[in-house]
C-alpha positions in Angstrom: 26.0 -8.9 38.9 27.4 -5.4 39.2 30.5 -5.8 42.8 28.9 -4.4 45.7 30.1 -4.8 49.0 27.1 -6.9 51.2 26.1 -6.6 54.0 27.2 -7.8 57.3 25.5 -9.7 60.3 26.1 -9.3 63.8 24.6 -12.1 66.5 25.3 -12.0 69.7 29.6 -11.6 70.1 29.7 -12.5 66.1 30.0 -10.5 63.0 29.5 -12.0 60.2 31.0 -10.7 56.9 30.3 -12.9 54.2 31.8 -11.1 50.7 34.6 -10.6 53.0 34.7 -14.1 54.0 35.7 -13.1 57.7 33.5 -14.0 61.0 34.7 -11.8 64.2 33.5 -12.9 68.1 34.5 -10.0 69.6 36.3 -8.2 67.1 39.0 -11.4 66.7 39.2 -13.2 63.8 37.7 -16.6 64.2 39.1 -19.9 61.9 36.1 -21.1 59.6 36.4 -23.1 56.7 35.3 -21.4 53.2 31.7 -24.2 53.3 31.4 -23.5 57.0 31.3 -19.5 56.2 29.0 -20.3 53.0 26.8 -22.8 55.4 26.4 -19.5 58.4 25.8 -17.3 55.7 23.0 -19.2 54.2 21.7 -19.8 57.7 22.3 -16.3 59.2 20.8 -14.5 56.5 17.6 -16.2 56.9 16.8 -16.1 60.6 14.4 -18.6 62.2 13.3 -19.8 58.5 14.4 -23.8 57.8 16.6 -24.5 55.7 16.2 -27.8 53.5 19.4 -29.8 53.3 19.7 -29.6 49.4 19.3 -25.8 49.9 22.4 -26.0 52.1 24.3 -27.8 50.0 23.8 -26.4 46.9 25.4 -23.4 49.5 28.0 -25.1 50.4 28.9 -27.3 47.3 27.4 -25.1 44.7 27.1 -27.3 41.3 28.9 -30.4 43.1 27.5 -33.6 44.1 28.8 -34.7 47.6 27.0 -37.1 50.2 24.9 -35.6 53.0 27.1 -36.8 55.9 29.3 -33.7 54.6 26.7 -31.3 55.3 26.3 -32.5 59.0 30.1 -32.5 59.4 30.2 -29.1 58.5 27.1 -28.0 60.8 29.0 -29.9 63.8 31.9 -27.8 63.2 30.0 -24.9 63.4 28.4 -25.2 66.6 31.6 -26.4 67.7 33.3 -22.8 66.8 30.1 -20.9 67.7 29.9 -22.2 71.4 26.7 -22.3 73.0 23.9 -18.6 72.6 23.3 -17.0 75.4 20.2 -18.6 76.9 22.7 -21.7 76.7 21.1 -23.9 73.5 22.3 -23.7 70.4 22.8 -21.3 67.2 21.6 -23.6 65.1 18.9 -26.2 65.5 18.2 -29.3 63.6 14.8 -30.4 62.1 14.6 -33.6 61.5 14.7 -34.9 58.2 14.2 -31.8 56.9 17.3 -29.2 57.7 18.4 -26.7 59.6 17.4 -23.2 61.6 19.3 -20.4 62.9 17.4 -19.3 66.3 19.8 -16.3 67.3 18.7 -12.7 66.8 20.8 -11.5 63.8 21.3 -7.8 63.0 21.7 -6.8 59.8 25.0 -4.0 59.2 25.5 -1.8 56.2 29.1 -3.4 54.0 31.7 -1.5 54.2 32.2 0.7 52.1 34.7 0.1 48.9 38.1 2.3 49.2 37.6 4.5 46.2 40.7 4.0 43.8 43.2 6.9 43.1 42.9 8.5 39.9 45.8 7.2 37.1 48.6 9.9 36.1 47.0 9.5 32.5 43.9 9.9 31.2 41.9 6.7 32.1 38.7 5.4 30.6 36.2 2.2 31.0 34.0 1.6 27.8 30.3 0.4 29.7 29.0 -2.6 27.6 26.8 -0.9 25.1 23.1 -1.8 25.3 21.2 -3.8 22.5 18.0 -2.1 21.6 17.2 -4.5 18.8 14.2 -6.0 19.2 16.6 -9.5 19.0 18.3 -10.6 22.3 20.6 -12.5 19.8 21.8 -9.2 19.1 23.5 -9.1 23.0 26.6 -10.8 21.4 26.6 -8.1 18.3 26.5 -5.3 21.4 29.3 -6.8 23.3 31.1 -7.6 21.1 31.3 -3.9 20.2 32.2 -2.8 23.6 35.2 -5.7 23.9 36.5 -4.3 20.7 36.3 -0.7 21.7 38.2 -1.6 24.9 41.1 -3.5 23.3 41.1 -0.5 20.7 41.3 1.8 23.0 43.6 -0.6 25.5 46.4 -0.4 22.8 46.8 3.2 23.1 50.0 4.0 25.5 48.7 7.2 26.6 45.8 6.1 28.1 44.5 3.8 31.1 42.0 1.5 30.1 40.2 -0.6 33.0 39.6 -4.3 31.4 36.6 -6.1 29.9 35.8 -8.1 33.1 35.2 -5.0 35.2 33.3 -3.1 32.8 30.6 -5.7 32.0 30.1 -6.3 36.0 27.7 -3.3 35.0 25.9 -4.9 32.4 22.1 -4.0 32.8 22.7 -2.2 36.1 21.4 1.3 36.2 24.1 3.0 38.2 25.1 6.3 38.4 28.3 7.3 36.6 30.1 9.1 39.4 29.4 6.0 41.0 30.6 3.5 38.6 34.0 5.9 37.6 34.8 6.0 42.0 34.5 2.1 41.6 36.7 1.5 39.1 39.2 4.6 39.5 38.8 6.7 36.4 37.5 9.9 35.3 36.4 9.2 32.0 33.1 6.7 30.6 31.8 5.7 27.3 28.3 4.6 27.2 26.2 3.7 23.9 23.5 1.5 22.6 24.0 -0.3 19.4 21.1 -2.1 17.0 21.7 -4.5 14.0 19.1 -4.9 11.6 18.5 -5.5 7.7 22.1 -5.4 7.2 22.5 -1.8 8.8 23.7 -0.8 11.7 23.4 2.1 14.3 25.6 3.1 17.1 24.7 6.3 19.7 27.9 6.5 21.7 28.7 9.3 24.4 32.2 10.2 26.4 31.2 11.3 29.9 33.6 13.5 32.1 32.4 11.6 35.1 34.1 14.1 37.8 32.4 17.2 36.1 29.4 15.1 34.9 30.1 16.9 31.2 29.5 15.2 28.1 33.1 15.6 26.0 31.8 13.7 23.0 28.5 12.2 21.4 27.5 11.5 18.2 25.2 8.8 16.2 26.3 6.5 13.3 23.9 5.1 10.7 26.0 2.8 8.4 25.7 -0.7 6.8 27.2 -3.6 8.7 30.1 -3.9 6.3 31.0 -0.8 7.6 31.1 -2.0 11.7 34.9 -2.4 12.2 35.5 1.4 10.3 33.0 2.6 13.1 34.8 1.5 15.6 38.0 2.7 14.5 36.2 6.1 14.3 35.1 6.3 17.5 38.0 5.0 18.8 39.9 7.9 17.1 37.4 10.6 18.6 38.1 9.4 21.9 41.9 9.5 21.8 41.6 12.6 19.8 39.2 14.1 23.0 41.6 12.7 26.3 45.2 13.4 24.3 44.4 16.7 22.0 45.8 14.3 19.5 45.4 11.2 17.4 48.2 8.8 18.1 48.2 5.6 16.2 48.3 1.9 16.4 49.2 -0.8 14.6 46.6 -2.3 12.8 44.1 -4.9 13.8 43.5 -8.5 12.2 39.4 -7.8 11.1 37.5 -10.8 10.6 36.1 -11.0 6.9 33.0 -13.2 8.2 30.4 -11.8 10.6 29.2 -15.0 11.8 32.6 -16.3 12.9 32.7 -12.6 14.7 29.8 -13.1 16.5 30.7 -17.0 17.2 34.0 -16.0 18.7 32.3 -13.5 20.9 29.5 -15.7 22.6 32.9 -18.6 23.1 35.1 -16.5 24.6 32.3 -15.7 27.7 32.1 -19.5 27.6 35.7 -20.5 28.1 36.4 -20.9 31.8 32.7 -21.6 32.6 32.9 -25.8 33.1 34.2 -28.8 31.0 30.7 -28.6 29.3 31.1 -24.7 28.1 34.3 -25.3 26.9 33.4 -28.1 24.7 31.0 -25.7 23.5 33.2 -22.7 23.0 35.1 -25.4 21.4 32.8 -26.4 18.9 32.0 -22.5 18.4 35.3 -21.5 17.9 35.9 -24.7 15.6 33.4 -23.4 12.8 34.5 -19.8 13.6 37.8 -20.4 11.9 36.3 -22.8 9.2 34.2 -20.1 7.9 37.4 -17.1 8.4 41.0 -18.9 8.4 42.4 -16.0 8.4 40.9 -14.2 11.9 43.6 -14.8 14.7 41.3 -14.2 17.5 39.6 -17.9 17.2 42.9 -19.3 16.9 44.0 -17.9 20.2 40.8 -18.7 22.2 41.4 -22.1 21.0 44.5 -22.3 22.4 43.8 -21.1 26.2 40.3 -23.1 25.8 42.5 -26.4 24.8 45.0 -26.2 27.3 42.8 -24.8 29.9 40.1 -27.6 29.2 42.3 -30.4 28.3 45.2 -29.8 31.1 43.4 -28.6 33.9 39.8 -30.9 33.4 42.2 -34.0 33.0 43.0 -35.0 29.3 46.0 -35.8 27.3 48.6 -33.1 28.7 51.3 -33.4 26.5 48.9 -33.7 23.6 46.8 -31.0 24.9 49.9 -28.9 25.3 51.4 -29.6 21.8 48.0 -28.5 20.1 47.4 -25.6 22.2 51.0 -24.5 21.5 50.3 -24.6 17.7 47.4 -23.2 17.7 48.6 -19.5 19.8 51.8 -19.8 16.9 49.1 -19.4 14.5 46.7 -17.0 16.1 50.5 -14.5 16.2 51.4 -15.4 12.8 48.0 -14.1 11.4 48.1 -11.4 14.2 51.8 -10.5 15.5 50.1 -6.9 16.8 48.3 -8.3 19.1 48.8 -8.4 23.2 46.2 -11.1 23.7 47.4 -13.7 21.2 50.8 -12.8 22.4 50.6 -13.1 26.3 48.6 -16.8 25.6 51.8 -18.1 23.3 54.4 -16.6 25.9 51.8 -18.5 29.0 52.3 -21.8 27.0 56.2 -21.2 26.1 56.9 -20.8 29.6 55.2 -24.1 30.3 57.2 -25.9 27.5 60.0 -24.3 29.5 61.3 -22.3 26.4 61.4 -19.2 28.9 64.0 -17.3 26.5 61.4 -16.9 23.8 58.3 -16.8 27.0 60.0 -13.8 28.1 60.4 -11.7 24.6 56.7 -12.9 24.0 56.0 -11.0 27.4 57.7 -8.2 26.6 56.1 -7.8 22.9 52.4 -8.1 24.7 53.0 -5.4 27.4 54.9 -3.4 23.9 52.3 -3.8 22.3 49.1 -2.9 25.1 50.1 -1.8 28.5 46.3 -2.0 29.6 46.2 -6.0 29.1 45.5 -7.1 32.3 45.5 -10.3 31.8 49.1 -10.2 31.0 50.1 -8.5 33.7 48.0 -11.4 35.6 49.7 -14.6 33.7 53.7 -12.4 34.0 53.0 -12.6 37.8 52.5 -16.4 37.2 55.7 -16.9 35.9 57.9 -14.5 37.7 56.6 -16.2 41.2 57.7 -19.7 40.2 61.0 -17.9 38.3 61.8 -16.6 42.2 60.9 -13.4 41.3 58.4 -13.1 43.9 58.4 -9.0 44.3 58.1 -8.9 40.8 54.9 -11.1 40.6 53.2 -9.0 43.2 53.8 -5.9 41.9 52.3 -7.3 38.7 49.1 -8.9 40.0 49.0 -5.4 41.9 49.1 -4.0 38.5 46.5 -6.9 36.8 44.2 -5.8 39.8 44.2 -2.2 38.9 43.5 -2.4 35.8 40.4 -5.1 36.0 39.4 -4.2 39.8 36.4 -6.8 39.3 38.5 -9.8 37.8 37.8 -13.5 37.2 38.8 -16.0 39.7 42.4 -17.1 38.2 43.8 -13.8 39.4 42.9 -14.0 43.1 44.6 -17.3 42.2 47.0 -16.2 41.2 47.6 -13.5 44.5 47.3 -16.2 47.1 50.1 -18.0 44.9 52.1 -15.3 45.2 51.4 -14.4 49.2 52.2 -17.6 49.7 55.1 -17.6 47.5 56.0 -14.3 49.5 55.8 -16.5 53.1 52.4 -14.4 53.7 50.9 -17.0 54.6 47.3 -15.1 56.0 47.0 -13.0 53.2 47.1 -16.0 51.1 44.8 -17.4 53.5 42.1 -14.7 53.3 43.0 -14.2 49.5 42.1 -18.2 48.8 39.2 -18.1 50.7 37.3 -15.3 49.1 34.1 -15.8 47.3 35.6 -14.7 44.3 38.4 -17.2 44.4 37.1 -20.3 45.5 37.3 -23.3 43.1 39.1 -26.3 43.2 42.3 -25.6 42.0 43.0 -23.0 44.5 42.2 -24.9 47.4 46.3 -26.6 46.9 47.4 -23.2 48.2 45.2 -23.1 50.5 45.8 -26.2 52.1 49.6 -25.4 51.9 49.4 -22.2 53.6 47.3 -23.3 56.6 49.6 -26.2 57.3 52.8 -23.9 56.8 51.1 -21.8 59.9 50.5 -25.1 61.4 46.6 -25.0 61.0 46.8 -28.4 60.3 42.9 -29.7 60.5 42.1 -27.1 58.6 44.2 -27.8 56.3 43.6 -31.5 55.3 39.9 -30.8 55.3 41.0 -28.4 51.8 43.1 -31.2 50.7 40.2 -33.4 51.2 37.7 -31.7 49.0 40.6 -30.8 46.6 41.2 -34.3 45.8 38.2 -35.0 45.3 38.0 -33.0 42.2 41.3 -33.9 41.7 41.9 -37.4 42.4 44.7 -38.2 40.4 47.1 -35.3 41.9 50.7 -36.2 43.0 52.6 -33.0 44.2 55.5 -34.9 41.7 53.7 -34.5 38.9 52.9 -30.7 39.4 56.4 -30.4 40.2 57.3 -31.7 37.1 55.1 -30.0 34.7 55.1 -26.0 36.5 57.2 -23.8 35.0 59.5 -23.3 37.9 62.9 -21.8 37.5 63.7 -21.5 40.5 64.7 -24.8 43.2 63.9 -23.2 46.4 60.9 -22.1 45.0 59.7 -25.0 43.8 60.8 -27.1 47.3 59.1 -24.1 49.4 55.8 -25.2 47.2 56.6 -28.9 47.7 57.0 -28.5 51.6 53.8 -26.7 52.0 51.7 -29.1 50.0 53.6 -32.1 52.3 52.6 -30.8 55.3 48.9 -30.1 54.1 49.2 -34.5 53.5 48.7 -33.7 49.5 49.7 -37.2 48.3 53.4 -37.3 47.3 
């Protein structure tokens, strides 16, 4: 869904904000848990209708089976925080053996409205997903592909600023106005196109929209065969440089695949990975017969390796196994392709968790060389620079990530609250950690940590709780051990926090 900022309810000395994850009684914050908020928000945006208990749960534990007694925990809590309504009863009543009902009058509020960003010194761009006006909906994957390889094209080009593939496909299938979308995402430029693939042809109508003056800088229409696709893209990258600069400046050249099918196969994996233990064993398998039919295309190779470690390390399998195959497999992906920032930034991630941080830190370096506009470097660098010590560092580089993919996925608010935290700001890690946009299981380990190191200490085992139980074989000595920390103070700050929270030991 294309980020817009919802709306807000007020009832009776409350506002309730829920993209924010905030609920005010009289303009002062008040402490609710992230399924409490979800559980009000449910409730409060539904006034006087019942609500069944699977509804709520699936609301408060989305895709997560947990026994009901946890719902009416978290509904006791709530009345607890709410107090009683003014006629003296209660917010919310029960129905038996059915669910729940808010009673209070609710007012709906507009959301606030987004800061518009400032404009970059440079000329900056965000390639819209093209549309596919096949006939085929398998063609989506043929379309976005298209726009993901216009953006890295484009992304390598120093004299530009390129917003990332996240926040550009938030808009996919939205009908939005491009003054609009351009004060979203801070830039002044858009390309928008369409793209069909049929009987071995292909046809692309792309446009470069001034979005301040509303001028069209740019259009034009390509009719070629689909042997032809990766030449197309180079030429329309090349008209767009050519149109924001005055001048063609070039790149170093891109690893192509020779096999269309493991093209499109790598592009439906890679919107996979990340997903849940069952995607990625399906990106795997995708990504698998990707390289089978093209050895030589790096960009399998290098999803491979983040879905591997990512899947194998993080959903519980072999680690050091997991690690040793994921390590090999990013070595690969940058000997095919040493010119590009993606395969780059996932070797230097893994490097810096086999603690060879010497050769980590040049493989850094070479990504940001070699694309300046790859968030997702700038994301994993603040990773590593917070548990180095380098805390300013890390933020000014997840401020940077954050610019550059306003609309990002979950690992980078992450990857913020690790870094507030990290920083001794403890509430902004707090409300960093407990937006909707954050929330998973991992992250709830800094969450818990920052609520007990402000002394919030209810609050805080009830994360733990819930954290363990998607992780119930965590020991704080065993992250210890395997995070890339450099620095001691660091890592005992980390450790301290997570005691506190009752993480076990």
């Amino acid at each position: 869904m294309r980020p817009m900022q919802g709306s807000r309810f007020a009832f009776g000395p409350f506002v309730l904000d829920p993209g924010a994850g905030t609920l005010l009684r009289n303009d002062v914050s008040v402490a609710v848990g992230y399924r409490g908020l979800n559980l009000l928000a449910a409730l409060v945006g539904r006034p006087g209708e019942i609500l069944g208990k699977a509804e709520l749960m699936d609301a408060a534990w989305p895709g997560t089976a947990v026994e009901q007694g946890n719902l009416t925990v978290q509904i006791a809590q709530l009345r607890k925080l709410l107090g009683p309504a003014a006629d003296g009863g209660e917010w919310i009543s029960t129905v038996p053996r059915v669910g729940y009902r808010f009673t209070g009058t609710v007012e709906q509020l507009a959301g606030a409205k987004r800061k518009p960003l400032p404009l970059p010194g440079k000329p900056s761009i965000a390639v819209l997903p093209f549309v596919n006006v096949s006939n085929d909906p398998e063609q989506d994957s043929f379309a976005d592909g298209l726009t993901e390889d216009l953006i890295t094209d484009l992304s390598r080009i120093s004299g530009l600023f390129v917003i990332a593939r996240n926040s550009a496909f938030a808009y996919k299938g939205k009908a939005t106005d491009v003054r609009e979308i351009a004060e979203d995402l801070g830039v002044r430029y858009l390309l928008e196109g369409s793209a069909r693939r049929a009987a071995g042809r292909v046809r692309i109508n792309a446009q470069l929209v001034d979005a301040v003056s509303g001028d069209h800088l740019w259009a034009e229409r390509f009719d070629r065969g689909l042997e032809d696709i990766f030449a197309v893209q180079d030429e329309v990258t090349a008209k767009i440089v050519e149109a924001l600069l005055g001048r063609l400046r070039a790149s170093p050249p891109r690893n192509r695949p020779k096999n269309l099918e493991a093209y499109d196969l790598c592009v439906r994996a890679r919107k996979l990975i990340d997903d849940s233990p069952q995607m990625a064993q399906e990106a795997h398998l995708m990504l698998t017969r990707a390289v089978s039919l093209d050895p030589d295309y790096a960009e399998p190779y290098r999803w491979l390796a983040m879905n591997h470690w990512m899947g194998q390390v993080h959903w519980g399998g072999p680690t050091e196994a997991a690690r040793s195959v994921a390590l090999e497999l990013a070595r690969k992906a940058v000997a095919i392709d040493p010119n590009d920032a993606g395969c780059r930034w996932i070797l230097a991630y893994l490097l810096a968790y086999e603690r060879s941080f010497a050769e980590a830190d040049a493989e850094f370096a070479k990504a940001i060389e070699l694309d300046p506009n790859e968030a997702d470097t700038w994301a994993a660098l603040s990773d590593i620079a917070v548990l180095t010590g380098r805390v300013e560092e890390g933020l000014e580089h997840i401020s940077k990530a954050f610019r550059l993919n306003p609309f990002p996925a979950s690992w980078y608010y992450l990857t913020l609250g690790q870094a507030q935290y990290a920083a001794r700001d403890y509430e902004a890690a707090i409300e960093t950690l407990r937006r909707d946009e954050t929330y998973r299981t991992s992250s709830r380990r800094f969450l818990a940590a920052s609520l007990a190191q402000l002394g919030r200490l209810d609050e805080a085992r009830a994360e733990v709780e819930l954290f363990l139980v998607g992780n119930p074989h965590f020991t704080t000595h065993h992250w210890a051990t395997t995070e890339p920390f450099r620095d001691t103070a660091m890592l005992e700050h980390f450790v301290d926090g997570f005691r506190k929270a009752g993480l076990p030991k």
